[in-house]
RODO-2510 file (C-alpha; in nm, 4 decimals, decimal comma):
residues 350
     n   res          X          Y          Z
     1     x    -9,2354    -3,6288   -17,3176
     2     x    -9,0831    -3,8300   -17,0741
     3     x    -8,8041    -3,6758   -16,8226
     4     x    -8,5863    -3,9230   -16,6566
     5     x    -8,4505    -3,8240   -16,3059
     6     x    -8,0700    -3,9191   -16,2851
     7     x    -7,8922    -3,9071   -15,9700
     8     x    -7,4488    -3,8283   -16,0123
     9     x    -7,3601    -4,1721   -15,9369
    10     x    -7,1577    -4,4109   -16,1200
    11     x    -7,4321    -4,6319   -16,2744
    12     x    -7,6728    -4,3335   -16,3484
    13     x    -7,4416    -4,1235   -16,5483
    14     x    -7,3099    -4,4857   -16,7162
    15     x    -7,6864    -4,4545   -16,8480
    16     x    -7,6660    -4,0976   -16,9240
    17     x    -7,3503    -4,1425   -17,1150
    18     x    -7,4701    -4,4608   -17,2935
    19     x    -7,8113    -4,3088   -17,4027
    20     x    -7,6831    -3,9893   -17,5154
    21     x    -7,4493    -4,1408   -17,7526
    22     x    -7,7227    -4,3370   -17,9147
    23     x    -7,9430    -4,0159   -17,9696
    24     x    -8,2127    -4,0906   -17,6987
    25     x    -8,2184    -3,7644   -17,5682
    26     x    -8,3663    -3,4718   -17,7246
    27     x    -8,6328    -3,2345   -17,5617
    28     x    -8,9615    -3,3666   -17,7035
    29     x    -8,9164    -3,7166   -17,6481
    30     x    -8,6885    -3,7919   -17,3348
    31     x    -8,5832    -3,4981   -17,1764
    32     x    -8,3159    -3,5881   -16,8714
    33     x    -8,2748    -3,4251   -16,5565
    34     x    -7,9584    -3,4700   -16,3586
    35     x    -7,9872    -3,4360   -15,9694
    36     x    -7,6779    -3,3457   -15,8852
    37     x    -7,5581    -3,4997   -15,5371
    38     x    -7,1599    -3,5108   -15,5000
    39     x    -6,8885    -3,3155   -15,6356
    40     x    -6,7760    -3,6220   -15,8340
    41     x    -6,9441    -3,8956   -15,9831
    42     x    -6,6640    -4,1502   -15,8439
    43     x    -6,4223    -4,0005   -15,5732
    44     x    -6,1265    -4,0851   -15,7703
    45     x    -6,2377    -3,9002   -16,1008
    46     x    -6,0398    -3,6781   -16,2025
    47     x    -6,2863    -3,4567   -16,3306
    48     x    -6,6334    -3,3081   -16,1282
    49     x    -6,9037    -3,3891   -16,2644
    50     x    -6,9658    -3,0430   -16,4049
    51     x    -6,6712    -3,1054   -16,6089
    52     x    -6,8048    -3,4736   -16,7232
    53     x    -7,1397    -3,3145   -16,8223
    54     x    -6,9644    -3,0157   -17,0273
    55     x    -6,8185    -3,3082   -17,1922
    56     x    -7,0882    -3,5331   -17,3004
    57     x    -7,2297    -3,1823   -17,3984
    58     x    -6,9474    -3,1377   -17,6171
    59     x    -7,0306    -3,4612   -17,7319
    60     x    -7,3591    -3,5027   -17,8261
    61     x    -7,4785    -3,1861   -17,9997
    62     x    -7,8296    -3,3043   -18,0257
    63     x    -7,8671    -3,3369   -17,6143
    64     x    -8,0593    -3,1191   -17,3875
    65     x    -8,0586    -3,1327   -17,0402
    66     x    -8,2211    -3,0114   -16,7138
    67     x    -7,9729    -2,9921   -16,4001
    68     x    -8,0915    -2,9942   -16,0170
    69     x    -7,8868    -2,9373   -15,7328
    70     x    -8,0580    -3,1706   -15,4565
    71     x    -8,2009    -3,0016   -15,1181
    72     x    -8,2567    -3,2190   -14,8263
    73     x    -8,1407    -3,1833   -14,4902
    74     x    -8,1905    -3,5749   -14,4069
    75     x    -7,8229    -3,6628   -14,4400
    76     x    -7,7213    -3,8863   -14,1890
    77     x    -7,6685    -4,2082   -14,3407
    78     x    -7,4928    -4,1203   -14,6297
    79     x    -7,1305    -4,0730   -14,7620
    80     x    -6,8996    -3,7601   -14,6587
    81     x    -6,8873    -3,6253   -14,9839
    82     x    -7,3021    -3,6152   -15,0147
    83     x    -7,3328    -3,4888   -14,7343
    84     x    -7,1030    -3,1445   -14,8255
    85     x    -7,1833    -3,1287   -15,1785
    86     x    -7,6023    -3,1357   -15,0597
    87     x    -7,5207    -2,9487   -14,7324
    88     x    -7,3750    -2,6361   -14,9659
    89     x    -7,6470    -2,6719   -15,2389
    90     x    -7,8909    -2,6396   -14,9932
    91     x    -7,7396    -2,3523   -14,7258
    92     x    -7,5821    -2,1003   -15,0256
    93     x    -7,7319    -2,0491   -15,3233
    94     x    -7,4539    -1,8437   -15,5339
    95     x    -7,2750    -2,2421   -15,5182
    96     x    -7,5101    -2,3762   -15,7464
    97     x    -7,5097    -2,0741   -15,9658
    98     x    -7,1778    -2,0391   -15,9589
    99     x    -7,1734    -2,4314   -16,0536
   100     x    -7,3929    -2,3915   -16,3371
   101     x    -7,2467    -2,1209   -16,4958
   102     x    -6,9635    -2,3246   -16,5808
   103     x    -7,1847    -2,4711   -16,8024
   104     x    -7,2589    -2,1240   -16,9856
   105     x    -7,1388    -2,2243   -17,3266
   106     x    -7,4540    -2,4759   -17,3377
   107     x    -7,6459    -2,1835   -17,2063
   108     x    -7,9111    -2,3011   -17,4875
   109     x    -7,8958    -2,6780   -17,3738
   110     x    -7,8457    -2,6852   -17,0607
   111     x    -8,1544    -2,5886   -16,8282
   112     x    -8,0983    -2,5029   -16,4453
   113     x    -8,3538    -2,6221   -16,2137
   114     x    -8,4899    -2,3841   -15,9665
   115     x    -8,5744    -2,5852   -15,6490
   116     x    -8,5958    -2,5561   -15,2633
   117     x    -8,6014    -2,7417   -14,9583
   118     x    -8,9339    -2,8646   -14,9031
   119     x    -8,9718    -2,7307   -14,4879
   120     x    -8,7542    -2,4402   -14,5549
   121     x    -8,8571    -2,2295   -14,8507
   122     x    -8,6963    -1,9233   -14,9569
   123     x    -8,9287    -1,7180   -15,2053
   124     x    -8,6494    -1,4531   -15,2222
   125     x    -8,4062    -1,7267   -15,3145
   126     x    -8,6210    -1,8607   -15,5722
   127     x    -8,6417    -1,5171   -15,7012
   128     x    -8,2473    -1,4344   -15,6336
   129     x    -8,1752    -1,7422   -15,8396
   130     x    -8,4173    -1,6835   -16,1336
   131     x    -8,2610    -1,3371   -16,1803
   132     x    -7,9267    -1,5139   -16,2044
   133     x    -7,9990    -1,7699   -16,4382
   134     x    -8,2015    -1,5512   -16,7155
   135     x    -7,8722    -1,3690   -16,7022
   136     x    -7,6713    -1,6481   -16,9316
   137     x    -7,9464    -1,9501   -16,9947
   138     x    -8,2335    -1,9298   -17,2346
   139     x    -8,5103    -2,1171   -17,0407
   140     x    -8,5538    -2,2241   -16,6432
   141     x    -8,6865    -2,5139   -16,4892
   142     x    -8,8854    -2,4667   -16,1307
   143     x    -8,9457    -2,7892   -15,9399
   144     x    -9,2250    -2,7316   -15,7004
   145     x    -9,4176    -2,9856   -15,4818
   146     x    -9,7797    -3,0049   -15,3586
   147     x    -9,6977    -2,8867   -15,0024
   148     x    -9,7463    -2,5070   -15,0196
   149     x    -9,7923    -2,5084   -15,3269
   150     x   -10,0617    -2,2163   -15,3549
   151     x    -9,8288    -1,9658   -15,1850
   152     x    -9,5215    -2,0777   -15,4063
   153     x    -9,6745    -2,1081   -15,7269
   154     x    -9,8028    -1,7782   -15,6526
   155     x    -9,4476    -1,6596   -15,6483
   156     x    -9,3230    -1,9096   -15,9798
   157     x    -9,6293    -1,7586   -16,1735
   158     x    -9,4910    -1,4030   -16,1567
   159     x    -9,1392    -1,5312   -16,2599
   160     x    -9,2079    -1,8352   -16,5327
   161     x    -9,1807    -1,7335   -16,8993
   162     x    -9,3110    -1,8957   -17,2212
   163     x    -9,0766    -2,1853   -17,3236
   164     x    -8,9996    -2,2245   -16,9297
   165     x    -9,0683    -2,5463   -16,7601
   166     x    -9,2816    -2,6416   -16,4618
   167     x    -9,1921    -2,9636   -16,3101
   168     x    -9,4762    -3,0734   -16,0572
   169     x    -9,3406    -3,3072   -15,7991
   170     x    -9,5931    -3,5269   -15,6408
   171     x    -9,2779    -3,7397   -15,4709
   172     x    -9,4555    -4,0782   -15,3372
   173     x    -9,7708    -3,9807   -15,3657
   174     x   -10,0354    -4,1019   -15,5834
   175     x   -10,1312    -3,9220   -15,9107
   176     x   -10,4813    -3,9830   -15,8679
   177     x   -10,5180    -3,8255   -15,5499
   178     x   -10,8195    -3,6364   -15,5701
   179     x   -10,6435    -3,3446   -15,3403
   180     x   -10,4599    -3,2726   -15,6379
   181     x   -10,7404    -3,1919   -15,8743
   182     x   -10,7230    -2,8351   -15,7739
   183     x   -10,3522    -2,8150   -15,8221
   184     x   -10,3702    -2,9524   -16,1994
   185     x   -10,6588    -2,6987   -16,2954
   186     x   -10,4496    -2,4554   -16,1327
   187     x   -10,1675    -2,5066   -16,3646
   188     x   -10,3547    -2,5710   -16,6239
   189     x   -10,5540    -2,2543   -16,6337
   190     x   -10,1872    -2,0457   -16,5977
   191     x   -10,0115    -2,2458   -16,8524
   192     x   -10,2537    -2,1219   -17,0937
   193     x   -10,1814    -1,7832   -17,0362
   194     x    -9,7847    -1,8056   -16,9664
   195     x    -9,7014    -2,0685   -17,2583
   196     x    -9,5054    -2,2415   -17,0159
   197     x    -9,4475    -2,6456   -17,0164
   198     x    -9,5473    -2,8429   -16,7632
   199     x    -9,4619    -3,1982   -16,6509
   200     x    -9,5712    -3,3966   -16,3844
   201     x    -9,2975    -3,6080   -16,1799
   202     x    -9,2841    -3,9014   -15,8977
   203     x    -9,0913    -4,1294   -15,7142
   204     x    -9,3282    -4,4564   -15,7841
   205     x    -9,0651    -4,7132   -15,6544
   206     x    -9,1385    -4,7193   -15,2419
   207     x    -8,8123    -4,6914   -15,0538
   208     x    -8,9863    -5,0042   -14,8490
   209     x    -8,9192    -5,2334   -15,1732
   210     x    -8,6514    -5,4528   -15,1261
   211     x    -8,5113    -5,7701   -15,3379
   212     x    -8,6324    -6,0206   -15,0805
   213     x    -9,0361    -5,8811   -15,1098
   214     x    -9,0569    -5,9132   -15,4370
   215     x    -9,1834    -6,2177   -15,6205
   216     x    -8,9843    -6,4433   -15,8573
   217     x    -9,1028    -6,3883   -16,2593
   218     x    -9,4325    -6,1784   -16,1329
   219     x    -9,5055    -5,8123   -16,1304
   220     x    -9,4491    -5,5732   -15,8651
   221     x    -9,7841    -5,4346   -15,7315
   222     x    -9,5682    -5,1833   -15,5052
   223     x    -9,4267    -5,0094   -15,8485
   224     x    -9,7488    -4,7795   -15,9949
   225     x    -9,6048    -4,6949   -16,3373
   226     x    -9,9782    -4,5691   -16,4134
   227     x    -9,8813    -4,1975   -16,4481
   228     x    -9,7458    -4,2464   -16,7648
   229     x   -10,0525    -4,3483   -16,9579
   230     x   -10,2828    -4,0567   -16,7558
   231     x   -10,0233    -3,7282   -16,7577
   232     x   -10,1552    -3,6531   -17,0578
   233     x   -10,5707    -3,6810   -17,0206
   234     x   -10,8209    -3,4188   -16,9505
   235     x   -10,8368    -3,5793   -16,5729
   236     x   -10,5015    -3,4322   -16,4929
   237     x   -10,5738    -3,0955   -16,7209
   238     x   -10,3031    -3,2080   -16,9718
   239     x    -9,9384    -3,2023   -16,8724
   240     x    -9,6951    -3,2009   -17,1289
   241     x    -9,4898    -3,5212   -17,0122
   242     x    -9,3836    -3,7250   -16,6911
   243     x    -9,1027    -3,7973   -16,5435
   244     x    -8,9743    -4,0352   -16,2570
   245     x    -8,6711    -4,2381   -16,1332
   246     x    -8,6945    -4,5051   -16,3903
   247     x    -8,7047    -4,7542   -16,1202
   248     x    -8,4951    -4,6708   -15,8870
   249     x    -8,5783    -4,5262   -15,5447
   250     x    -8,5384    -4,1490   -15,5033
   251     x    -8,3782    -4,1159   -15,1660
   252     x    -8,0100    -4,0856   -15,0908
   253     x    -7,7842    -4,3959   -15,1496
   254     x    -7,7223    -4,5418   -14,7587
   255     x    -7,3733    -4,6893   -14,6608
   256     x    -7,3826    -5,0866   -14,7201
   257     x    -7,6083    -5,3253   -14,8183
   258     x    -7,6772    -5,7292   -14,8346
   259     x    -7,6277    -5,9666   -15,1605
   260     x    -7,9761    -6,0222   -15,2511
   261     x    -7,9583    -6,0676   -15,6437
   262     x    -8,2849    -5,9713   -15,8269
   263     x    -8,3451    -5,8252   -16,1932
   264     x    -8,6135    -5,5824   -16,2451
   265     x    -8,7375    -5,5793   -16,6653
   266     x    -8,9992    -5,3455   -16,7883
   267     x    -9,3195    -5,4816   -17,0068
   268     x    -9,4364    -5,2222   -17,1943
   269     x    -9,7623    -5,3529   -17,3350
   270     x    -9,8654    -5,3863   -16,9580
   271     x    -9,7191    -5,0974   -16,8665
   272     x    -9,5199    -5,3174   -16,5261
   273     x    -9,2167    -5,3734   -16,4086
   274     x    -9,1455    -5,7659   -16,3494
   275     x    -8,8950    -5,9230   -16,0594
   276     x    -8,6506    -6,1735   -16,1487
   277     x    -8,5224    -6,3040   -15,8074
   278     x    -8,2314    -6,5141   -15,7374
   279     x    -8,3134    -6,8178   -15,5495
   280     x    -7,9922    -6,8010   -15,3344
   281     x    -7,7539    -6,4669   -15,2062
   282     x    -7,5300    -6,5237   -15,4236
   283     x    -7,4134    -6,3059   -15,7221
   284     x    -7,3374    -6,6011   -15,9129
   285     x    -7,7650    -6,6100   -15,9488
   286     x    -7,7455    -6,3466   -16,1715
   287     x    -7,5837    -6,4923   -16,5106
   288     x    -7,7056    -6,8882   -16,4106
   289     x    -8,0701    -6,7916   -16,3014
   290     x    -8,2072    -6,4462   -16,3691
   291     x    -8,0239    -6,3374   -16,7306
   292     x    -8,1703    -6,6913   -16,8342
   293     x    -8,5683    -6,6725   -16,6836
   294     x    -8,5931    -6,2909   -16,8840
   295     x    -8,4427    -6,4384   -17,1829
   296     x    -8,7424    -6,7196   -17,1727
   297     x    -9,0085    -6,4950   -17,0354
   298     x    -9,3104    -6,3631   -17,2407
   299     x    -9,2403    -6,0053   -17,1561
   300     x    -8,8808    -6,0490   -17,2962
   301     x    -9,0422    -6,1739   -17,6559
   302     x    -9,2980    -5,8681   -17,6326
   303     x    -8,9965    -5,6906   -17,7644
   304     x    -8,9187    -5,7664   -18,1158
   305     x    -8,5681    -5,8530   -18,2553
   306     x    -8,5322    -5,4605   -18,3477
   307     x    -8,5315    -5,3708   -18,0008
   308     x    -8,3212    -5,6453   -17,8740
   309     x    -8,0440    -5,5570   -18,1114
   310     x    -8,0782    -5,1484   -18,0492
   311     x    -8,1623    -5,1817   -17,6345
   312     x    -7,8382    -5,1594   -17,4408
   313     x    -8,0335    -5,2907   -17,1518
   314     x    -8,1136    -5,5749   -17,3663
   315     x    -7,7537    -5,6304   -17,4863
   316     x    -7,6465    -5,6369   -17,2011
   317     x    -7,8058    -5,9651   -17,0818
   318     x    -7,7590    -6,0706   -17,4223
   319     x    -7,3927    -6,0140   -17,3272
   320     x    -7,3978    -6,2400   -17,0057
   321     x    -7,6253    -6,5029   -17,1659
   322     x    -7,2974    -6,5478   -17,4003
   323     x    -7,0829    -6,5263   -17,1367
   324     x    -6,9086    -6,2035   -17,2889
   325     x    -6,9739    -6,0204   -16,9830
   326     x    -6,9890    -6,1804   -16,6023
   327     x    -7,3368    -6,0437   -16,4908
   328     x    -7,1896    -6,0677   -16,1156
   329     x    -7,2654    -5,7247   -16,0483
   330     x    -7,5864    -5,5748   -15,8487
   331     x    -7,5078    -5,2140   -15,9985
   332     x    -7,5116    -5,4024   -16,3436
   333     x    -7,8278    -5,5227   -16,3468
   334     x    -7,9883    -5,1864   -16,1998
   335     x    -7,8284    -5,0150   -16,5024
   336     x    -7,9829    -5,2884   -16,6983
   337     x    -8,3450    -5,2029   -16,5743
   338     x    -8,3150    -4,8362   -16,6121
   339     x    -8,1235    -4,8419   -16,9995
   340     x    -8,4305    -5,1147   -17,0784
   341     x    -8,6632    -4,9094   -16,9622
   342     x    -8,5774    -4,5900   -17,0816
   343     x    -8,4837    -4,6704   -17,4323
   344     x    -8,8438    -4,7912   -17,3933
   345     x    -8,9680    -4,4829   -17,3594
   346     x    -8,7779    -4,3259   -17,6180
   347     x    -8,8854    -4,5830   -17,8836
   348     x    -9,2234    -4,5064   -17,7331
   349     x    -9,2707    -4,1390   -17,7836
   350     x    -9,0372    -4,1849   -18,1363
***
C-alpha cells in the first residue's frame, strides 16, 4: 500500500481530483491522506475545502481517504490564512472534530487522523478525540512519531482497534536507522495482537533541495526513495505500506520564491527521481528545454506506450511537447512529478 501525503493547496488537490477520477485511489493500493492546512484550497473558492472533499466524495464512490489537520507551531513565514486555519487545529481540538464531522455521510470512507504537536502532546486529547470520532466513523488513523514514542504508543495501544491504522512518522529521518529497530518490533509484536494496520511514512525530499543544486538529466542523491522497496521486509518487522510527500517537501509553503525552472521525473526500475534543469531562469526553459530532454531520456522510454497514454503526468508533457498546453508554469511541472509518480505507484501495487 502506498499512502500519498497531500497538502490543501491548489496543485495538490489538482492531483487529488485528477487521480480520483481515474480510479487510482482505493485502500489497498494507494491510500491518500489529505493534510489539511487552510480553510480553502484557493482564497477565492467559493467552497472550503471540506466542502470540495465531500464533493469528490460524492464523486468517486470507489475513494477512500485519510484526513489530517496539521499541528505545528512554526508559522512565521507563511500566509495569514495558514497561519489561523493551523493555529486553531492545533490550540482546540472540538475544530477539527467539528470539521470532520461534516464529512459524516462518508463516515465509512473517510478516516480522521488522530495527531498532535510533536513538543506539546496531549494524551487526554488524543483520547478526547478518539472518543469523538468512534462516535460517527468506522475506523481511525493515529499519526505518531519516534520522539516519545514509548509513552504515546503506550496510550494509542489501549485505544487502536482492529481495522484501525497506525501511521509511523519517521519525518526526515532515515528508515534504516538502527534506533528504530526497537520501535518496529514494538509495533510489530502489538499489531499482531490488535489487528491493526500499520504504515510507515517520511518526508525523503530535504527542505535544503533547491532547483539550482540539482544536476541537469542525473539523479538526485539528496531524494532516498529506498523505503519503498524495504517497508515491507522482515528488517522493518513488516509494515503494511509507506507513504511520503511524493516529492515534494513537507514543510509549510513560504511567501515568494525565484524562477529557477527544473522538472523532477520518477524512474521506477531504479527506484530515483531524475532533475531536468533549465539552463537559464526563465520559464520559457520549461517547454524548449526540459519537456524535450524527458521526452528523449532513457528513463522516459522505461515506461511503455500504455503508461504514456494512461499517466496524466505523462500527458501532460506530451501536451506541451505539442504545444497544446504552454508548460510556463513552475506549479505545472510539480504537479507533473507528483501525478507521474503516483500513478506509478498505483500501476505498481495494481
Amino acid at each position: 500500500m502506498y499512502v500519498p501525503i497531500l497538502k490543501n493547496r491548489t496543485v495538490e488537490m489538482s492531483v487529488l481530483s485528477q487521480l480520483a477520477k481515474l480510479g487510482v485511489f482505493n485502500e489497498s493500493n494507494v491510500f491518500p491522506l489529505v493534510e489539511l492546512i487552510q480553510e480553502k484550497t484557493r482564497t477565492n473558492n467559493k467552497n472550503t475545502i471540506i466542502e470540495d472533499l465531500a464533493e469528490l466524495l460524492y464523486y468517486t464512490p470507489e475513494m477512500s481517504l485519510m484526513i489530517d489537520f496539521l499541528k505545528s507551531a512554526k508559522l512565521n513565514n507563511t500566509t495569514d490564512a495558514i497561519r489561523n486555519y493551523v493555529t486553531l487545529s492545533t490550540r482546540q481540538p472540538d475544530f477539527c472534530i467539528e470539521e470532520m464531522l461534516k464529512l459524516k455521510s462518508y463516515s465509512q470512507r473517510v478516516v480522521p487522523v488522530v495527531s498532535y504537536l510533536n513538543d506539546n502532546f496531549s494524551l487526554e486529547r488524543i483520547t478526547y478525540e478518539v472518543t469523538e470520532y468512534r462516535k460517527t466513523f468506522s475506523r481511525i488513523a493515529f499519526r505518531i512519531k519516534t520522539q516519545e514514542f514509548e509513552h504515546i504508543f503506550s496510550c494509542i495501544e489501549n485505544l487502536i482497534n482492529e481495522n484501525d491504522i497506525l501511521l509511523l512518522d519517521i519525518e526526515s529521518s532515515s528508515h534504516s536507522n538502527p534506533v528504530f529497530k526497537k520501535i518496529y518490533k514494538r509495533i510489530s509484536d502489538s499489531k499482531k495482537q490488535k489487528q491493526f494496520i500499520s504504515i510507515v511514512i517520511n518526508a525523503n525530499r530535504p527542505e535544503t533541495l533547491t532547483n539550482k543544486g540539482m544536476a541537469d538529466r542525473e539523479p538526485i542523491p539528496q531524494i532516498d526513495n529506498s523505503l519503498k522497496e524495504t517497508y515491507s521486509l522482515p528488517m522493518m518487522n513488516k509494515f503494511n505500506g509507506f507513504g511520503d510527500y511524493a516529492c515534494i517537501v513537507a514543510s509549510l509553503p513560504s511567501k515568494g520564491g525565484s524562477i529557477s525552472p527544473a522538472g523532477i521525473y520518477y524512474s521506477n526500475e531504479n527506484n530515483f527521481f531524475v532533475a531536468y534543469r533549465g539552463r537559464t531562469p526563465k520559464l520559457s526553459e520549461f517547454p524548449n528545454y526540459i519537456a524535450p530532454s524527458i521526452i528523449n531520456s532513457e528513463y522516459w522510454n522505461e515506461f511503455d506506450e500504455e503508461h504514456h497514454q494512461k499517466c496524466p503526468g505523462c500527458q501532460e508533457i506530451i501536451a506541451i511537447i505539442k504545444e497544446e498546453k504552454s508548460g510556463k508554469n513552475q506549479g505545472q511541472w510539480k504537479m507533473i512529478t507528483m501525478l507521474h509518480y503516483i500513478y506509478t505507484m498505483f500501476e505498481t501495487n495494481a
